[in-house]
Each structure stands twice: as C-alpha cells, then as structure tokens.
C-alpha positions in Angstrom: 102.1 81.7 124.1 100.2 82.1 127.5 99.0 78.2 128.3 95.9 80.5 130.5 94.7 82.5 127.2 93.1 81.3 124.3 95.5 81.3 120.9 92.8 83.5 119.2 92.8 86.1 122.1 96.7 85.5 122.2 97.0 86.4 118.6 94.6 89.7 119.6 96.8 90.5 122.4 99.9 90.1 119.8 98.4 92.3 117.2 97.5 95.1 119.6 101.2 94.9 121.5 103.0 95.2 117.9 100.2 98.7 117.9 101.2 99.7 121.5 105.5 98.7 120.5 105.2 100.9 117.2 102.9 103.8 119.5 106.5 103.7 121.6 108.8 104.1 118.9 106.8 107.4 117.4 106.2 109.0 121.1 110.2 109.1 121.0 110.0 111.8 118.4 106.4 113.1 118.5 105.5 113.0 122.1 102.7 110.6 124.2 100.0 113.1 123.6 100.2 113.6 120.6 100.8 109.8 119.6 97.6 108.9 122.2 95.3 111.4 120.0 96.6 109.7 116.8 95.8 106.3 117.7 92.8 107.4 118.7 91.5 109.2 115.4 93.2 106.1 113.9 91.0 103.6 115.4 88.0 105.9 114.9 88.7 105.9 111.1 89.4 102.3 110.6 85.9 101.1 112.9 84.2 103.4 110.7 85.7 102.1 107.9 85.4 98.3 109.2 81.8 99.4 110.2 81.3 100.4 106.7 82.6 97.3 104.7 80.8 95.3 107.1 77.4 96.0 105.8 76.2 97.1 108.7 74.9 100.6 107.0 71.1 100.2 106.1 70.8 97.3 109.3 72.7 99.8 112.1 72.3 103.2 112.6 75.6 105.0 112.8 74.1 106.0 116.2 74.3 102.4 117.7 77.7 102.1 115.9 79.2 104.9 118.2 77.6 103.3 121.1 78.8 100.1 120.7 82.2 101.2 119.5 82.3 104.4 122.7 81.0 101.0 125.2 83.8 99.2 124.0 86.9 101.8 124.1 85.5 102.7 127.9 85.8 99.1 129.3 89.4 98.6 127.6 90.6 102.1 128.9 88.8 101.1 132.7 90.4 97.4 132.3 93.8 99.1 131.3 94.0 101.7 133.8 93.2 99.1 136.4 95.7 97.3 135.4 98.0 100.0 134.9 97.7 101.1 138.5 98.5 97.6 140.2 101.5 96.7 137.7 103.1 99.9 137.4 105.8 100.4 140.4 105.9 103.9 142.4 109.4 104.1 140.2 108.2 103.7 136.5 105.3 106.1 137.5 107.3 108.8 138.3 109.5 107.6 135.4 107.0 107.9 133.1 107.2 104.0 132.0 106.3 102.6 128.8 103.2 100.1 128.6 
C-alpha cells in the first residue's frame, strides 16, 4: 500500500486497477474501442442501477443524477489524460502502451 494515500482511496484505486487489468485482457481479443465503449455503457448501467437502489428516485431528479455522474466521469477522464501525457514515454505512445 502507498504510505501517501489513504487505505480507503488505496482500496478504490485497487478496485478500479483490477477494472482497468481485466479492460486489458478483453482489448487483446476485442479491440480498445470497442472495450472503452463497453466500460462505458457498463458504468452507465450500474450508476443507474446504484442510483436506483440508493433511493435517490423521488429526492433526485434523474436530471441532477446525469449531472453529477457526466461532472464526475469529465474530471477523472481530465485527471487521467493529464496524467497520461506526463507518464507515458514518446516510446509507449507510439507503442500504443497499456494504462
């Protein structure tokens, strides 16, 4: 475990590497693309089904669901791509690397 993160952000950061490890394995046979756009309705069907359990219909509006959920994705994808750019090596770029 990283000493600088907390051990309930580690165990997010775990979780979501074991995502991105499995995302790996499938592009092998199905491609980035179309393992990206799976993911993606994947997420989009569990937070709606999270959203739903949660009780949040009848207090939220799905409207301020999507917000919330669209604000979210956008400063992960900016913080990723960020990073992305300063870790990844002119090599693995035009490698096509694995995250």
């Amino acid at each position: 475990m990283n000493p600088q993160i907390p051990e309930d952000a580690q165990a997010f950061f775990d979780l979501a590497s074991r995502f991105v490890a499995l995302a790996n394995d499938l592009s092998e046979e199905h491609g980035r693309a179309r393992v990206a756009a799976a993911i993606l309705w994947a997420a989009s069907r569990y937070g709606a089904f999270a959203w739903a359990m949660s009780g949040a219909p009848g207090r939220q509006p799905p409207e301020e669901a999507l917000d919330l959920f669209g604000a979210q994705y956008r400063k992960m994808m900016e913080d990723n791509l960020r990073r992305l750019r300063e870790e990844l090596s002119p090599a693995d770029k035009a490698a096509g690397g694995e995250p």
